[in-house]
DSSP file (Angstrom, degrees, kcal/mol; ACC not computed):
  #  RESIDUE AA STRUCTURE BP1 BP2  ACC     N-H-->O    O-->H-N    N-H-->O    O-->H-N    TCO  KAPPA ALPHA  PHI   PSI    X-CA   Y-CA   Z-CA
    1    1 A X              0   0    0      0, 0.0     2,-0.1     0, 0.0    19,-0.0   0.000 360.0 360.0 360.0 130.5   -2.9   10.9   37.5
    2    2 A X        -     0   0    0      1,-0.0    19,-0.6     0, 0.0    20,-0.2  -0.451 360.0-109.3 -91.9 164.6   -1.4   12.1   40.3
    3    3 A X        -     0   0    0     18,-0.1     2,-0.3    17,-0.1    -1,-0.0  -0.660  31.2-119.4-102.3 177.2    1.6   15.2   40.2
    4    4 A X        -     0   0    0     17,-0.2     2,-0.3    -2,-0.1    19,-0.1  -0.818  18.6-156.3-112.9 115.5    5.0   14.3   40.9
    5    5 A X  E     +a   23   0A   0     17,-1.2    19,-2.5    -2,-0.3     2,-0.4  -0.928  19.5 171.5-128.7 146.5    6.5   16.1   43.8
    6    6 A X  E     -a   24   0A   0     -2,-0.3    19,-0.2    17,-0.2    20,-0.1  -0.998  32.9-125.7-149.4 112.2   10.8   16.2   43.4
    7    7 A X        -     0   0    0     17,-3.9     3,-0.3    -2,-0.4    17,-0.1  -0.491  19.3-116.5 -75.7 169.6   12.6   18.4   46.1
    8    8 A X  S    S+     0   0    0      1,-0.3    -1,-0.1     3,-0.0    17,-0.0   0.790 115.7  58.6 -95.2 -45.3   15.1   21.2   44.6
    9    9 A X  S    S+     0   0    0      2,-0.1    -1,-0.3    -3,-0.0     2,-0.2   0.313  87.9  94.3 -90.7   6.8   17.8   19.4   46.3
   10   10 A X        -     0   0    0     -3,-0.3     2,-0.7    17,-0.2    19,-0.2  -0.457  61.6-146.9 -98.4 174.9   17.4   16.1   44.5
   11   11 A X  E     -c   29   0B   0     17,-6.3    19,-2.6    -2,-0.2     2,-0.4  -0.922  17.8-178.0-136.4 130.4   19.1   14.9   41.6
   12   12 A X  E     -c   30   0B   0     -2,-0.7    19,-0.2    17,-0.2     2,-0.1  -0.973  27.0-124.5-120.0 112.2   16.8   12.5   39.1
   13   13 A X    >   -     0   0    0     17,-1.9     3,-0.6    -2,-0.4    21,-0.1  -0.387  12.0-125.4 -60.2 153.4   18.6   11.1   35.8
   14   14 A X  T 3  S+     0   0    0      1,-0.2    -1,-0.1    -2,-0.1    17,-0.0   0.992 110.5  59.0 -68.4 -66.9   17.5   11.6   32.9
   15   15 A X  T 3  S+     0   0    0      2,-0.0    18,-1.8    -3,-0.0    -1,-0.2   0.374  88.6 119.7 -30.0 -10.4   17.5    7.6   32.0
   16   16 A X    <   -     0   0    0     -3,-0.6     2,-0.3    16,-0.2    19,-0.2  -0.633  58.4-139.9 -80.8 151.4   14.8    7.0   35.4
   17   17 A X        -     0   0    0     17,-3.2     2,-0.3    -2,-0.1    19,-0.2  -0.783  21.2-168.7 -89.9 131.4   11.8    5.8   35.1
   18   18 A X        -     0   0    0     -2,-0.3    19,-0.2    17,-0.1    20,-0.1  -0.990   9.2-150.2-125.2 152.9    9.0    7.4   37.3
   19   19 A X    >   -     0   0    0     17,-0.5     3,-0.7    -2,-0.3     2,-0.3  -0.016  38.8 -78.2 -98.2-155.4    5.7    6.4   38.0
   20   20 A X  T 3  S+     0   0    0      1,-0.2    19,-1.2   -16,-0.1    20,-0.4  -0.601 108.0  15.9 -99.8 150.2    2.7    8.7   38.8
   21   21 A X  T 3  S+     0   0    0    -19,-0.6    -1,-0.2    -2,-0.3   -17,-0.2   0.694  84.1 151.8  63.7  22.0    2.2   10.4   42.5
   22   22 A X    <   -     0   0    0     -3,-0.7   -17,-1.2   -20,-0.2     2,-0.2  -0.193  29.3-158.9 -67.9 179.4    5.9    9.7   43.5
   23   23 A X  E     -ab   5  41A   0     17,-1.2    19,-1.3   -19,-0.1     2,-0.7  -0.680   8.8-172.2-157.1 111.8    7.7   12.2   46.3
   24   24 A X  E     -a    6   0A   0    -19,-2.5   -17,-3.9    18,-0.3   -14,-0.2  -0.961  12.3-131.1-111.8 125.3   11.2   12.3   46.4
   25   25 A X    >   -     0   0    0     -2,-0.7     3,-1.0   -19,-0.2   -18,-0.2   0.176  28.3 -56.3 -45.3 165.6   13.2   14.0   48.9
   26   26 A X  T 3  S-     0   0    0      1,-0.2    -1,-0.2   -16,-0.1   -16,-0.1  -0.061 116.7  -6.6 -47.1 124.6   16.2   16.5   50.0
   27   27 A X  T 3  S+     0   0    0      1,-0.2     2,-0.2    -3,-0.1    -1,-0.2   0.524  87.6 154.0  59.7   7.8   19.3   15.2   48.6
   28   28 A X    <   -     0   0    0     -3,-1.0   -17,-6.3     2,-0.0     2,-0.4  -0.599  29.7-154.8 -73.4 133.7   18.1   12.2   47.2
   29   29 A X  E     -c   11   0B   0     -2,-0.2     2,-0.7   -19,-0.2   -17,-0.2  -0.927  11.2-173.3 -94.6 100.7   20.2   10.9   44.3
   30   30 A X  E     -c   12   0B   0    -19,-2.6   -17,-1.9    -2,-0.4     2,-0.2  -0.947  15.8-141.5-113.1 130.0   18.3    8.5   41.8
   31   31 A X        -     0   0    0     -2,-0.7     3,-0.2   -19,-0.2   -19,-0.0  -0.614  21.1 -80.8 -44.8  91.8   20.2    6.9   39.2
   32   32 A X  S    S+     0   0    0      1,-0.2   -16,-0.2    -2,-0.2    -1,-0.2   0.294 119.5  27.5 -20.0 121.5   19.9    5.8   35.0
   33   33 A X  S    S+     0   0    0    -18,-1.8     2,-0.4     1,-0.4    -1,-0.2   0.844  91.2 143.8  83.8  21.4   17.9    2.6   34.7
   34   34 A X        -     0   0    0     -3,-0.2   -17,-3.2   -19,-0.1     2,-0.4  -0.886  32.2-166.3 -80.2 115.5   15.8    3.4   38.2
   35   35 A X        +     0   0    0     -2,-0.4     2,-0.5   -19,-0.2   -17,-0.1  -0.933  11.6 174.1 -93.7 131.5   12.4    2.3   38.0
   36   36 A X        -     0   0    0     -2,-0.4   -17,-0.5   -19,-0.2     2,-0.1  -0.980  28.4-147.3-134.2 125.3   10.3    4.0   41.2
   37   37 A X    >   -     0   0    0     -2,-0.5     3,-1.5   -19,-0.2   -18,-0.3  -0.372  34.9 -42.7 -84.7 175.3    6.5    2.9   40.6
   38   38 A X  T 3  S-     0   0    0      1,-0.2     2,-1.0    -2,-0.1   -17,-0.2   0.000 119.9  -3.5 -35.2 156.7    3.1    4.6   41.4
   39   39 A X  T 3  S+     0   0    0    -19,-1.2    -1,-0.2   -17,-0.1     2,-0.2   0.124  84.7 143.7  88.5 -25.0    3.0    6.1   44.6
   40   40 A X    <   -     0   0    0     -3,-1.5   -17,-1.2    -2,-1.0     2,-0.7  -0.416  36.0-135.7 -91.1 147.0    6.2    5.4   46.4
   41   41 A X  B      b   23   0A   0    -19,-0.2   -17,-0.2    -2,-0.2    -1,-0.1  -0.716 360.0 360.0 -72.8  81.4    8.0    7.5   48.7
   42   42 A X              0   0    0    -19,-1.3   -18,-0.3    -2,-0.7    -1,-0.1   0.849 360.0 360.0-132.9 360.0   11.6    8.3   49.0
């Protein structure tokens, strides 16, 4: 299992789904009822 890297400036709902080894970026908003799977980048 890979860690989960989440910049300070993003904002993650409680109600997402994440998968393992994701990396979300500055100022990214993700949403309730967001699925992001293994790996992916945003």
């Amino acid at each position: 299992m890979s860690a989960n890297i989440i910049h300070p400036t993003a904002i993650v709902a409680a109600g997402a789904s994440l998968g393992d080894g994701i990396e979300i970026g500055a100022h990214a908003i993700i949403d309730d009822n967001v699925n992001i799977d293994d790996g992916c980048r945003i």
